[in-house]
N, C-alpha and C positions, 0 to 999 in steps of 0.2 A: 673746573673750579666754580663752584658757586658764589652767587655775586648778588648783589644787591640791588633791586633794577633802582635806574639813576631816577633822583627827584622823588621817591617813594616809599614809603613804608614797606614790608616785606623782603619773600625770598624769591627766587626762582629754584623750582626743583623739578627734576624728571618723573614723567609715569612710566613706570616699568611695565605696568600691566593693563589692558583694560579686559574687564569680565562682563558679558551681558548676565546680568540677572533674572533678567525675566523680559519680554518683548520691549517693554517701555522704563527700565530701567538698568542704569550700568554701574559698575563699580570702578572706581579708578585708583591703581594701586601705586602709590607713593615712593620713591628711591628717595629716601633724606640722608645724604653725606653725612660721611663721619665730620664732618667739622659743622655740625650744623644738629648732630644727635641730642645734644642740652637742650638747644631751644625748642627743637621739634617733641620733648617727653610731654607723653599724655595723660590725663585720668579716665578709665572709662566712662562714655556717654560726653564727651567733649567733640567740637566741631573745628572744621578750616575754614576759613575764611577766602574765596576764588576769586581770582580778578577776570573778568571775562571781557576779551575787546570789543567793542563796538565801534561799527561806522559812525554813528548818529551820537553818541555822547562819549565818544575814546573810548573808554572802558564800565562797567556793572562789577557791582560786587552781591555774595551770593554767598551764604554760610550753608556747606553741607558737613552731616554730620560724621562722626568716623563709626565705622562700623569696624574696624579688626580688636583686637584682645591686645594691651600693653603687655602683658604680661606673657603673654603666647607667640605673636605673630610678628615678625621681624621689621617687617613694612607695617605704613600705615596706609589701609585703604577706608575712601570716601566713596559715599552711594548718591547716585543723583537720579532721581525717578521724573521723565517727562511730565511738564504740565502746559496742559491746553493753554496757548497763546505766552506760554514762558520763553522767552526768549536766551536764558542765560541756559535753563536746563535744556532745549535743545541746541543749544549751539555744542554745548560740551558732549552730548552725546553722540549728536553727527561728526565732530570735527577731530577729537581730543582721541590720539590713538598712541602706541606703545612708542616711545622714545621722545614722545612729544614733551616740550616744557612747560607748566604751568607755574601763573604768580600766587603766591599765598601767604598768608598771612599764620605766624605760630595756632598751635592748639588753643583753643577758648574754652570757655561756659561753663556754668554752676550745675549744669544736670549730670551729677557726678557723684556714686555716693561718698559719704566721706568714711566709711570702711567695708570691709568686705565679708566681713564673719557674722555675718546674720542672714537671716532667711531674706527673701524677696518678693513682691507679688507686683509683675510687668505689665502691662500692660500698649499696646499695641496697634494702630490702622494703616493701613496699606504702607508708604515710605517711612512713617513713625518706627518703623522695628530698628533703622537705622543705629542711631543712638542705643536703644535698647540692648539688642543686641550686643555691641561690644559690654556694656554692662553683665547680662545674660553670661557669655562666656568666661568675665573676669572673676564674676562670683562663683563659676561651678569648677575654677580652676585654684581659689584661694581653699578649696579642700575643707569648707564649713557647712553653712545651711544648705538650706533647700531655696531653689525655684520655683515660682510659676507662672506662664506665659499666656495670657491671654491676647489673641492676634487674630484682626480683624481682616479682612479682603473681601473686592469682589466675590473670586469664585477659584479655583486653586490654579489656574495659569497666573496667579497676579501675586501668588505668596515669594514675595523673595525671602532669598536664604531658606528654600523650601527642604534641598538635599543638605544643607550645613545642618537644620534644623533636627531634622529625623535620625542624622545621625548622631547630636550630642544625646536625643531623648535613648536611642542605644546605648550609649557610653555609659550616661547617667538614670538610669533607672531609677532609683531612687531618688534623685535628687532634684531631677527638672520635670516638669509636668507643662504639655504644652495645649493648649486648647484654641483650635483654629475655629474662627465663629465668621461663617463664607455668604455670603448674602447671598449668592445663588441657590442656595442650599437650607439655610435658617432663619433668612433675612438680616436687617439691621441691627447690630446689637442694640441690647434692651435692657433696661436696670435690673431686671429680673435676670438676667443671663448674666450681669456682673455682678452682683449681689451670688449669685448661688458658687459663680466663680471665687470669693473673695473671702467667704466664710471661714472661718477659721485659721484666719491671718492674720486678725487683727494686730499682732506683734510685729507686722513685718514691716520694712522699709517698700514703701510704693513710687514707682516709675511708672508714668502717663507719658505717652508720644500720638501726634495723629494729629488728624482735622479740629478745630478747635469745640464743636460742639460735640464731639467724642469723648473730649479729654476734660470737658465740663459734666458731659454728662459719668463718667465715670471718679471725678472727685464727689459730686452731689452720692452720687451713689455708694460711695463707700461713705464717706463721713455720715452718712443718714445710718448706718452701719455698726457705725460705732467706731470707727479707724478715726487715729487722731490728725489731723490735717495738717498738722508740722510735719508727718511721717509721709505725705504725700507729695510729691516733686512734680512737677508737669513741665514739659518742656515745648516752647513754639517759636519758629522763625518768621520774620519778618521780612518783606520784600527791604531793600536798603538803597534808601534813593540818595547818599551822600558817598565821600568818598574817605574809607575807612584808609585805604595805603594814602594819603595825601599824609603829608609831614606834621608833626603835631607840631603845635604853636609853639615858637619858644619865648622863653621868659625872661625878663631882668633878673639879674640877681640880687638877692638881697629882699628884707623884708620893709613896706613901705606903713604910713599910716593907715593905707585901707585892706593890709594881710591882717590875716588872721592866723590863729598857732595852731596847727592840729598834729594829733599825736598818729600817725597810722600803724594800724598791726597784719602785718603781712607774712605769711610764713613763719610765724613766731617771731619776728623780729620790726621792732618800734621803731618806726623813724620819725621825729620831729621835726616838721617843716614848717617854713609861711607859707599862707596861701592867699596869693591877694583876690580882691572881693571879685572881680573880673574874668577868672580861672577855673577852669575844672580839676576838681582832684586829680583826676587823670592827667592831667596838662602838666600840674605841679609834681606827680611821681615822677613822669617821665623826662619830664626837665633836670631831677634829682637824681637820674643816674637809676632806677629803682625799676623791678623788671615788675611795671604793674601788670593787672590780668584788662584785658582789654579785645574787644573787637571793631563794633560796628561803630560807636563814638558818636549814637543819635539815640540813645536810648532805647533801640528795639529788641536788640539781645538778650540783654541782661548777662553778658558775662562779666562785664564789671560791679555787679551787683554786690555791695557790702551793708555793715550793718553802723547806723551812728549811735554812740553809746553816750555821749554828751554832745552838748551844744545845738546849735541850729542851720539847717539849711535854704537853701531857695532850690528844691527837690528838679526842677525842669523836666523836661519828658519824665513821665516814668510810661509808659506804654509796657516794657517788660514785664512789669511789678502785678500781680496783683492783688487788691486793697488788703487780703488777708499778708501779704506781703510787707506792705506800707505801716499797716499798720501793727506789725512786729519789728518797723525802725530801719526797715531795708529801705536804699535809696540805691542811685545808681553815681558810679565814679567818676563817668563821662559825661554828667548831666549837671550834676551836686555843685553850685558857690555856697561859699560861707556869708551866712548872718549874726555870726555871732564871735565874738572875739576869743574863744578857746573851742578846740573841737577832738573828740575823740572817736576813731573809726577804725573797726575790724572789717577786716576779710578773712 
């Protein structure tokens, strides 16, 4: 029976499978119970949220992303690629083996496209395919556009999803187009190498994953391009020095002289709540019974990330956001009090 560890946010669920990917990265493949199938649905390029123990602070938490197809792949599996002095990504990869339990938190985050019937231009560096990839796959299985894969690595021991890869560019010939750019072999990608990659896409919905000055250099590069930078996603995690399973704050009920009214749209459907000046949106959803979108609850993910369409706030971390973000009215859920006495806000 799955059960809910005591005093905490989350689930406990079983790894059915672990897959080495490549020397210093593993896959961990997910068993989510049928009584637990709703809250575990994903979109592709969304992540989990891992609790990992520690001696020295009880537990870390860790968003890795999912790498399998909703639409294809029965389980869900997550990729964690070692890094130098990470303590959470080698503990899971020495430790964490088939029947083992781990604690986690439902599917998250906005790097997600919001359909599937248009072309794509991916982009990719070493653990970045992560995310991508399940995007990759969901789009060449919705039976519309085209792909294409721009993917960065060392040198080709270091390409995960090297064999999944080669085999969907078999499947789909036409439709996916992969370009592996290997530093042993090319050097460092170069705006010149994604500029000539990018050309004639400009219609396409763009995914960025990687090291952060990758994924800067290849927005600078395409919008210098002509590609429009709404049409560009980019996605980055955050180390997380708070503790995302700890219980949300709860609330009085009722609305005081220092709430405020805001309207939220969530899923197509409005709920009007108070929100006292003291609260985080988030705080106030989840007190209301309301199944918000939520992770890390320090502002570094950005999967609560929504849009304010009136009123005012006092913004708090954004570190997820950026300013070309900010300043299209995105704020973050888990950050956001109200300043102003009416508020309206989409997700």
């Amino acid at each position: 029976m799955t059960t809910l560890a005591p005093e905490s946010l989350g689930y406990t669920v079983r790894v059915a499978e672990v897959i080495e990917e490549t020397p210093d990265t593993s896959s961990l493949v997910i068993d989510v119970p049928d009584d637990l199938a709703d809250r575990f649905t994903y979109r592709p390029g969304q992540f989990l949220t891992l609790r990992i123990p520690s001696e020295r602070t009880g537990s870390v938490a860790r968003c890795y992303s999912i790498a399998s197809c909703p639409l294809t792949d029965d389980r869900i599996k997550v990729t964690v690629k070692r890094t130098a002095g990470g303590y959470a990504s080698n503990w899971l990869c020495d430790n964490v083996t088939a029947g083992n339990d781990v604690h986690v938190l439902p599917p998250s985050g906005t790097f997600t496209p919001r359909a599937l019937d248009g072309s794509f231009r991916l982009f990719a560096a070493g653990s970045g395919i992560t995310p991508v990839m399940s995007i990759l796959k969901s789009a060449l299985e919705s039976d519309a556009g085209t792909v294409a894969l721009y993917y960065a690595n060392r040198d080709r021991g270091s390409i995960i999803f090297a064999a999944e890869l080669a085999d969907l560019e078999t499947r789909y010939p036409d439709r996916l187009t992969v370009e592996h750019r290997l530093e042993s072999e090319s050097g460092l990608p170069t705006p010149e190498s994604l500029a000539s990659f990018a050309r004639g896409g400009e219609d396409s919905d763009v995914f960025v994953c990687g090291p952060a000055p990758f994924m800067a250099m290849v927005k600078g590069t395409l919008t210098g391009i002509g590609y429009d930078r709404h049409r560009v996603y980019i996605e980055e995690f955050m180390s997380l020095d708070g503790d995302p399973f700890a219980p949300i704050q709860t609330l009085t009920s009722g609305a005081d002289a220092d709430s405020a009214t805001v309207e939220v749209t969530l899923d197509g459907d409005t709920h009007v709540l108070a929100w006292p000046a003291d609260a985080t949106l988030i705080d106030v959803m989840v007190n209301a019974g309301i199944d918000a979108p939520y992770s890390c609850r320090e502002g570094e993910c950005g999967a609560c990330a929504c849009t304010l369409t009136e009123g005012t706030v006092d913004p708090g971390n954004t570190d997820a956001l950026d300013p070309d973000d900010v300043a299209d009215g995105y704020i973050l859920g888990c950050q956001a009090t109200p300043t102003s006495p009416a508020l309206k806000i989409e997700f």
